[in-house]
ROKEGU-80811 format. One record per residue (C-alpha): residue number from 1; x, y, z. Coordinates in nm, 2 decimals. Each point is the difference from the previous one (the first is absolute). Example, Ala and Ser with C-alpha at 12.3 -4.5 7.8 and 13.67 -1.06 7.14 Angstrom:
BEGIN
1, 1.23, -0.45, 0.78
2, 0.14, 0.34, -0.07
! end
This chain:
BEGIN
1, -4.35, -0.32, -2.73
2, 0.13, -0.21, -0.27
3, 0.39, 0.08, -0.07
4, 0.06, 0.36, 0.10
5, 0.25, 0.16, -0.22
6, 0.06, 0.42, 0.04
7, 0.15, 0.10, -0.38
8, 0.34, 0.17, 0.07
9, -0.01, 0.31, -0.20
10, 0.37, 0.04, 0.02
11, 0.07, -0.31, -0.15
12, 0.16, 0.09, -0.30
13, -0.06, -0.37, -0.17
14, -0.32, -0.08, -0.17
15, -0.22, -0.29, 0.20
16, -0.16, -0.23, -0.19
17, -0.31, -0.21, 0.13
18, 0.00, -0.38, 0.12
19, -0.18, -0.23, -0.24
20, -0.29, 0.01, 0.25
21, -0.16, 0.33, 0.17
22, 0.24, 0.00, 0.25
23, 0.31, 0.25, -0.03
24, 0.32, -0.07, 0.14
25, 0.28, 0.21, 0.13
26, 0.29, -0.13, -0.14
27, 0.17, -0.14, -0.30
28, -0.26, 0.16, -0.26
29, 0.17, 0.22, -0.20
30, -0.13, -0.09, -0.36
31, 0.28, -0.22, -0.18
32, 0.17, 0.30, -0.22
33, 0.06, 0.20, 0.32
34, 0.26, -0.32, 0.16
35, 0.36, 0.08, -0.10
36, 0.18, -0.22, -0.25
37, 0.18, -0.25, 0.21
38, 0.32, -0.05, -0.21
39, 0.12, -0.34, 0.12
40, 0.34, 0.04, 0.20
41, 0.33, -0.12, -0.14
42, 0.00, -0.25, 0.27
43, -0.21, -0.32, 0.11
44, 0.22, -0.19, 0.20
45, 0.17, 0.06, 0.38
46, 0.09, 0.39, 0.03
47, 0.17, 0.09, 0.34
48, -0.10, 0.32, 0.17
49, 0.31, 0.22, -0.03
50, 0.07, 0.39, 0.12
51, -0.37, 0.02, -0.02
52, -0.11, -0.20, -0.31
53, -0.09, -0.33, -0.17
54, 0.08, 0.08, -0.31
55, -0.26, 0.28, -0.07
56, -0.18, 0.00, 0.30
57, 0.02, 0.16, 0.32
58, 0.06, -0.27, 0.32
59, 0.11, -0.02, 0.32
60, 0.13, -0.32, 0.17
61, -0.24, -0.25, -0.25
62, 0.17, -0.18, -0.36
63, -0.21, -0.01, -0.29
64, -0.02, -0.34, -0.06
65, -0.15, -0.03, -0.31
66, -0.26, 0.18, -0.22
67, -0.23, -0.12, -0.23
68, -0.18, 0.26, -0.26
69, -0.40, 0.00, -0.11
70, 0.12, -0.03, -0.37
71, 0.14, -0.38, 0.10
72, -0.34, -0.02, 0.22
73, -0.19, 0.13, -0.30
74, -0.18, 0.23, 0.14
75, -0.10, 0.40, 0.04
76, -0.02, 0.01, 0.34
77, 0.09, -0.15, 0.38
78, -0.19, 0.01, 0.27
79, 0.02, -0.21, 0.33
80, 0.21, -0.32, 0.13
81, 0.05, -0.30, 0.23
82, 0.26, -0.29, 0.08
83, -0.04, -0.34, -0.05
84, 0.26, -0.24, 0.21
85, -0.04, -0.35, -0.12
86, -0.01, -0.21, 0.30
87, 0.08, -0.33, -0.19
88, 0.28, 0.15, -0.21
89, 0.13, 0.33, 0.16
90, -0.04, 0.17, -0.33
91, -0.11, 0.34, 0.04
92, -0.22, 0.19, -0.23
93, -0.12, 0.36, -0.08
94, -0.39, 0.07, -0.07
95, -0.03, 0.29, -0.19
96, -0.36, 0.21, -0.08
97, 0.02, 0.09, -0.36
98, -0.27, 0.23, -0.17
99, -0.06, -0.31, -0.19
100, 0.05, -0.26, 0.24
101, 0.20, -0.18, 0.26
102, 0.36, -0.07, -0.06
103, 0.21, -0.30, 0.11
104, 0.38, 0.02, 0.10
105, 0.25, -0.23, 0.10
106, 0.22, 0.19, 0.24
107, 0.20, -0.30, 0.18
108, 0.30, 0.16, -0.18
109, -0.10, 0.41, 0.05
110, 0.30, 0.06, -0.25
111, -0.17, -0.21, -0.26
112, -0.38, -0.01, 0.01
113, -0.19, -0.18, -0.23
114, -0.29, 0.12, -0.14
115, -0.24, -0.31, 0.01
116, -0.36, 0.16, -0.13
117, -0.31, 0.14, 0.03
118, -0.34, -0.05, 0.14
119, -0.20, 0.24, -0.21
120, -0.27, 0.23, 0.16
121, -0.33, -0.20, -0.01
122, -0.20, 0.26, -0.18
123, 0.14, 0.37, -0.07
124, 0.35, 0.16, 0.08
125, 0.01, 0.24, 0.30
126, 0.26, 0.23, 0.16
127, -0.11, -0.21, 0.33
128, 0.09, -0.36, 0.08
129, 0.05, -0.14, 0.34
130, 0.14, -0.29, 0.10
131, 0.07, -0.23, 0.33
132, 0.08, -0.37, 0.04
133, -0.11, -0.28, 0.25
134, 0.18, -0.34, 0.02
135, 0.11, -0.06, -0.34
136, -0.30, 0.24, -0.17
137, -0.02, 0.32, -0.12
138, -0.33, 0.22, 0.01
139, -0.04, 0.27, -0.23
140, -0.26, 0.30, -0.06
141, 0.00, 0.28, -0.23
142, -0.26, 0.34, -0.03
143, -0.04, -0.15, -0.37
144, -0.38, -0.03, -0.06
145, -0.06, -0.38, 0.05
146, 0.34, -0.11, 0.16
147, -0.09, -0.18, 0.30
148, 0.22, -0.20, 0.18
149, 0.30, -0.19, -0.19
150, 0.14, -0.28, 0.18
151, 0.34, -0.19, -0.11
152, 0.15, -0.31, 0.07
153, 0.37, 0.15, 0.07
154, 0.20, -0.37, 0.00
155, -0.06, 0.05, -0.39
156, 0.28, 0.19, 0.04
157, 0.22, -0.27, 0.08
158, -0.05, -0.18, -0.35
159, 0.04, 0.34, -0.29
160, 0.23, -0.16, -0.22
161, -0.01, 0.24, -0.30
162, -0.09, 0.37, 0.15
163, -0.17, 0.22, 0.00
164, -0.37, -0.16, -0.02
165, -0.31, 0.12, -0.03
166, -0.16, -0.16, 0.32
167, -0.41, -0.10, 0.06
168, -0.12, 0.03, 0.34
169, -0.13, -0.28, 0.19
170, -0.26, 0.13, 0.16
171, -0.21, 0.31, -0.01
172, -0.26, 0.19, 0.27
173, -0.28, 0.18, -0.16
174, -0.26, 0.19, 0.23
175, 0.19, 0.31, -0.03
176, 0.15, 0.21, -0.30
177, 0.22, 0.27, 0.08
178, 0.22, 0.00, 0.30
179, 0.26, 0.20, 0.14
180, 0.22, -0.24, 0.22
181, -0.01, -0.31, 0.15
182, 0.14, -0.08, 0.41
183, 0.06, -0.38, 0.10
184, 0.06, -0.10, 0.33
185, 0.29, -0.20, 0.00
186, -0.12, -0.22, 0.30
187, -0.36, -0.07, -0.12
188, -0.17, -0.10, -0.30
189, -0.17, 0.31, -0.09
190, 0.06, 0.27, -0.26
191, -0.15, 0.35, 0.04
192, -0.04, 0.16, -0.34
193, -0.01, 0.40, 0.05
194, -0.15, 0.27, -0.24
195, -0.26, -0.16, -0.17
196, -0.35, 0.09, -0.02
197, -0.11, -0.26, 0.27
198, -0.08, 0.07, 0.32
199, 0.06, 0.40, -0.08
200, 0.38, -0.09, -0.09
201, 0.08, -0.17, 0.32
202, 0.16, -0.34, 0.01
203, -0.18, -0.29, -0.16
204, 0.07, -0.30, 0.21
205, 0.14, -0.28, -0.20
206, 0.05, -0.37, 0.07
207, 0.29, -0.12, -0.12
208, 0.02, -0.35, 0.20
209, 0.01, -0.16, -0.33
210, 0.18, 0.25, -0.25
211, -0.17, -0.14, -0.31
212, -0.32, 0.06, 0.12
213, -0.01, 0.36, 0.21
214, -0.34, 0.07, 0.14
215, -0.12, 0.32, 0.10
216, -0.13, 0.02, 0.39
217, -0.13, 0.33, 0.05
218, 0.19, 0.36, 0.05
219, -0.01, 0.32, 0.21
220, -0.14, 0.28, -0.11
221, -0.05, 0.23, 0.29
222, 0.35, 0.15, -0.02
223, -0.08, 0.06, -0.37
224, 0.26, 0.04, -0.26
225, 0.35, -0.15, 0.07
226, 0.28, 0.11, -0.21
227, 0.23, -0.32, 0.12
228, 0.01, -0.16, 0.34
229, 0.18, -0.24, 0.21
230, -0.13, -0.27, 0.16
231, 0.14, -0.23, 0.30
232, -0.04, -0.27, 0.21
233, 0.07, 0.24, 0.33
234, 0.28, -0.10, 0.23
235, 0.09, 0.38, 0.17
236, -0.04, 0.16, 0.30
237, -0.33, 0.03, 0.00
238, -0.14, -0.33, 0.24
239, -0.37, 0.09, -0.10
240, 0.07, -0.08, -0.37
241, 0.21, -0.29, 0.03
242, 0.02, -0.25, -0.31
243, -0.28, 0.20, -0.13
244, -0.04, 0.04, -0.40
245, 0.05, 0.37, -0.01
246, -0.02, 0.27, -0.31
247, 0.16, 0.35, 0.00
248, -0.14, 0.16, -0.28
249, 0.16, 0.31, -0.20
250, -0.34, 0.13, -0.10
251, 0.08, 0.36, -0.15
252, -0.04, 0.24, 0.28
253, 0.08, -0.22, 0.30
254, 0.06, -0.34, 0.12
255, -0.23, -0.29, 0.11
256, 0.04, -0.24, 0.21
257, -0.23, -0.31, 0.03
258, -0.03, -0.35, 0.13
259, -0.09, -0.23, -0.31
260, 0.06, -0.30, 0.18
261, -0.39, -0.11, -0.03
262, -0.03, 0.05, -0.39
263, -0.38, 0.05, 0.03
264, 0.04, 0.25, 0.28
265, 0.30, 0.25, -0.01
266, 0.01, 0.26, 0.28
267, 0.17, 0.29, -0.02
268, 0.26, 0.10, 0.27
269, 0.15, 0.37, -0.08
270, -0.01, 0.25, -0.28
271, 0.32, 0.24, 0.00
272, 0.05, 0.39, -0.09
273, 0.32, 0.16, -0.07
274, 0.04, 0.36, -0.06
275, 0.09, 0.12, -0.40
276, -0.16, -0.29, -0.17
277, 0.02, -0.01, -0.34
278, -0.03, -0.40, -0.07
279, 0.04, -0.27, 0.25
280, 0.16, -0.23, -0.21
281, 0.20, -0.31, 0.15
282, 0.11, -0.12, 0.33
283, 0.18, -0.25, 0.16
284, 0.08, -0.15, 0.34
285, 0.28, -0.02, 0.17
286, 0.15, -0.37, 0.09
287, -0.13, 0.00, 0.36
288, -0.34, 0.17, -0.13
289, 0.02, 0.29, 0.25
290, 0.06, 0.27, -0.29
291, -0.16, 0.07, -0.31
292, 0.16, 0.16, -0.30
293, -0.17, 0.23, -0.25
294, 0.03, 0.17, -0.33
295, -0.17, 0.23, -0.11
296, -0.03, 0.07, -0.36
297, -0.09, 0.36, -0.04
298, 0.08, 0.17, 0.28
299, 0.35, 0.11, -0.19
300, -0.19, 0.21, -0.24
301, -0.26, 0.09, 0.17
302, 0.20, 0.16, 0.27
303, 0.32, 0.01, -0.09
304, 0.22, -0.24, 0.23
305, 0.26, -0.19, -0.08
306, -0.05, -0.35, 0.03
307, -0.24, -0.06, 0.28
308, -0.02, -0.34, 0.21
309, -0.26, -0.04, 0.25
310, 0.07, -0.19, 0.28
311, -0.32, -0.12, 0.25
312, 0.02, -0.18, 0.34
313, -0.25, -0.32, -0.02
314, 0.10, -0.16, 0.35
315, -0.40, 0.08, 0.04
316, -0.15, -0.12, -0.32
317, -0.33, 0.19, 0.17
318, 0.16, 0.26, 0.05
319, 0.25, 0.08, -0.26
320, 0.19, 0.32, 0.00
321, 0.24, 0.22, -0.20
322, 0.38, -0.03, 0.09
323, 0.22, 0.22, -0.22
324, 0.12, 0.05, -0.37
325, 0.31, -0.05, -0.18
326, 0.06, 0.22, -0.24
327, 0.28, -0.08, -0.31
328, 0.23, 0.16, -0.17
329, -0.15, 0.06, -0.35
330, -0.38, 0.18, -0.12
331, -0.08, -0.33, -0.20
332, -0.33, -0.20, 0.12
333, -0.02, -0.31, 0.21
334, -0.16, -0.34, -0.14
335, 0.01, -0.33, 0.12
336, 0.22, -0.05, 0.32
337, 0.08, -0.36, 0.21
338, 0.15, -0.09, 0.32
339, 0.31, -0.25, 0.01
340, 0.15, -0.01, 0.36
341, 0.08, 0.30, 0.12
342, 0.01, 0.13, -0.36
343, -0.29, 0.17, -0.20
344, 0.06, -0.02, -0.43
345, -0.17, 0.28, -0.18
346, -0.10, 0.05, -0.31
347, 0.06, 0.39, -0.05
348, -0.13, 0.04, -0.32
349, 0.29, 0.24, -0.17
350, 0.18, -0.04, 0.28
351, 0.04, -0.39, -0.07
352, 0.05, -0.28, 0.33
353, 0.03, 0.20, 0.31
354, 0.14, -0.24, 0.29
355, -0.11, 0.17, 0.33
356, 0.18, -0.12, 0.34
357, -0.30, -0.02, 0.27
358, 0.18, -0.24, 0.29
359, -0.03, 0.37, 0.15
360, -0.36, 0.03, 0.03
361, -0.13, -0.05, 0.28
362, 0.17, 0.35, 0.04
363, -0.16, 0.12, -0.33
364, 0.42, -0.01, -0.12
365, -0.02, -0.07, -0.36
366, 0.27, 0.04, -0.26
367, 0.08, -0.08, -0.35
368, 0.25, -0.26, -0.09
369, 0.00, -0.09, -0.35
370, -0.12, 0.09, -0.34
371, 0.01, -0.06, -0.33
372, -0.21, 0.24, -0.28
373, -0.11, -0.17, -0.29
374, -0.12, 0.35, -0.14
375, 0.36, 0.22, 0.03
376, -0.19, 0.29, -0.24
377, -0.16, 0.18, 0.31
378, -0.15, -0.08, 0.37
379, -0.25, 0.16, -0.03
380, -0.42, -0.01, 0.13
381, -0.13, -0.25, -0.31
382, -0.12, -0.32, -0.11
383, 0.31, -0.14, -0.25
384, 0.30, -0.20, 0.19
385, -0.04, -0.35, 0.25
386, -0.38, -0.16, 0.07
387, 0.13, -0.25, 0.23
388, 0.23, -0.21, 0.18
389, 0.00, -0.31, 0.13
390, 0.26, -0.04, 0.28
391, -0.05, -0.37, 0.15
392, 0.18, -0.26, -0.23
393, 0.23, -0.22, 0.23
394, 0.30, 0.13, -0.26
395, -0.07, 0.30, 0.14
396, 0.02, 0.20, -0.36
397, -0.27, 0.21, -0.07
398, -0.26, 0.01, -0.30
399, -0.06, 0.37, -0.11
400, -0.29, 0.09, -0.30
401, 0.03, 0.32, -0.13
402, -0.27, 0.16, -0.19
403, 0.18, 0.11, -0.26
404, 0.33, -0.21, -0.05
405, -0.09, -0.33, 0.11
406, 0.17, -0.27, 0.27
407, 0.25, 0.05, 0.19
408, 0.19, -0.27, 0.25
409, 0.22, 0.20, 0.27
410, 0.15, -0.12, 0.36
411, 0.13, 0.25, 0.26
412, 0.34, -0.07, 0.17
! end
């Protein structure tokens, strides 16, 4: 079925459609319902004291520096990545803006620079997705007519008068809309999720030669995927080894598939889970024995408080259900990634949620850190954090909020 979505009568916040005929589950509250963000008093280093940074709640993680959407000049955020410059060590922010991609010079988090914008190549949309390969970034949007954006990120290195308005150097038609793009970090292939290709499944893209991305295919027998990760597998699965495999978040369970043979996917698993309301994102664990999930509606729909699913894939054949974490707040899970033995969540209202799994083998998982972005309330709704990015070599942390803007934080 193309993208399942069950309208949650409870919800007491009006959803607005996608720009397509898809309809989302998150973040589409029309504009007048999002709460002013008054920027805070602050933009530079705030420890966490007796409980606070400043105004917001934390535990164990220092704001490090925040950077509102009126300097970003925009309405609205959406998602984020990193960007470690390998010749320079600089570090940068990439933000998802509802009218395009934002650029920040992080290398001092105290003082980040705001260096410009890529504009959104056709309409603005409450959806942007970004990821980056070598020194690229690839973005997609559910505008009407987006495509794929691709940016040449060493740019960066030579802003002498920010902010800019930045051109792309490439672009990837053959698709309008999308919902999220996946790159394998150790292949040359983008997945592009969400679109109307291939029934919403992943669009295979070549991107060998960034400037000129070619499109090789897609899967569409797990139909619609929401997000996705995709790896080169190295777990304890022998059967699968250095395999090109795709764990799709596809609504109402996962897929797994082998996409190593672009012309001739083959599907592995597909995986249940009792109270589904929206299988939204997952992620692996370092040694790729456990998979993480959130699922986005499951806290309104049923009530819990946060819920993290937690599934054994030691038998990517043979997948099966481990346990659930469960938070300490009502508010909804988004976006979630796995650092060590450490997994960063974006909570929505919550904020960053850092989770302690080096216990799970056991199914022992505990919370410990936070910091809430969105102090009014925890609870089940779509304002607060979109995403975080966890893996820049500084080790701070890249936090978009939906309503406030960018925020740079580091735990102790």
């Amino acid at each position: 079925m193309k993208h399942l979505f069950k309208l949650v009568i409870s919800l007491a916040l009006v959803l607005s459609c996608t720009s397509d005929d898809n309809i989302q589950p998150i973040e589409n509250q029309a504009q007048d319902e999002i709460p002013d963000g008054e920027d805070p008093l602050f933009t530079g280093f705030t420890p966490c004291e007796s409980g606070l940074a400043g105004d917001f709640p934390c535990q164990d993680i220092d704001l490090q520096s925040f950077m509102p959407l009126s300097t970003l000049d925009a309405l609205r955020g959406n998602d984020s990545w990193g960007w470690a410059d390998p010749a320079t060590g600089n570090e940068y922010a990439l933000m998802g803006l509802d009218n395009g991609t934002a650029f920040v010079d992080i290398t001092n988090p105290n003082h980040p620079v705001y260096l410009g914008k890529l504009p959104a190549h056709s309409a603005p949309s409450n959806w942007r997705d970004i990821k980056t390969s070598g020194s690229y970034a690839y973005i997609v949007s559910e505008a009407s007519g987006h495509g794929m954006q691709v940016f040449d990120l060493t740019r960066l290195r030579s802003v002498t008068s920010p902010p800019q308005t930045f051109t792309e150097d490439a672009h990837l038609d053959g698709f309008g809309s999308a919902h999220n793009i996946v790159i394998n970090p150790n292949s040359d292939y983008a997945y592009v999720v969400g679109a109307d290709n291939f029934e919403g499944g992943p669009i295979f893209v070549n991107i060998q030669d960034p400037l000129n991305p070619v499109i090789e295919g897609g899967y569409s027998a797990g139909n619609y995927s929401h997000d996705a990760q995709v790896v080169t597998y190295a777990g304890p699965d022998k059967d699968h080894t250095g395999k090109e495999i795709f764990i799709g978040s596809n609504e109402n369970e996962l897929v797994i598939a082998d996409i190593t043979d672009k012309a001739a996917p083959v599907t592995l698993a597909t995986v249940n889970y009792s109270n589904i309301g929206y299988t939204h994102q997952g992620w692996f664990t370092e040694d790729q024995r456990y998979f993480i999930v959130g699922d986005e509606l499951d806290e309104l729909e049923v009530g819990f408080k946060t819920r993290t699913l937690i599934f054994d894939f030691e038998d990517l054949d043979n997948p099966s259900f481990m346990t659930s974490y469960f938070g300490p707040t009502f508010a909804i899970d988004h976006n979630g990634y796995v650092k060590e033995e450490l997994y960063y969540l974006a909570n929505y209202t919550a904020g960053i949620r850092i989770i302690d799994i080096s216990g799970i083998d056991s199914g022992s998982l505990s919370e410990s850190a936070f910091f809430d972005t969105f102090p009014d309330h925890d609870d089940a709704n779509f304002h607060g954090v979109w995403s975080v990015y966890p893996f820049l070599p500084s080790g701070n942390i890249i936090v978009s909020d939906i309503n406030l803007g960018l925020f740079v934080v580091k735990p102790r």
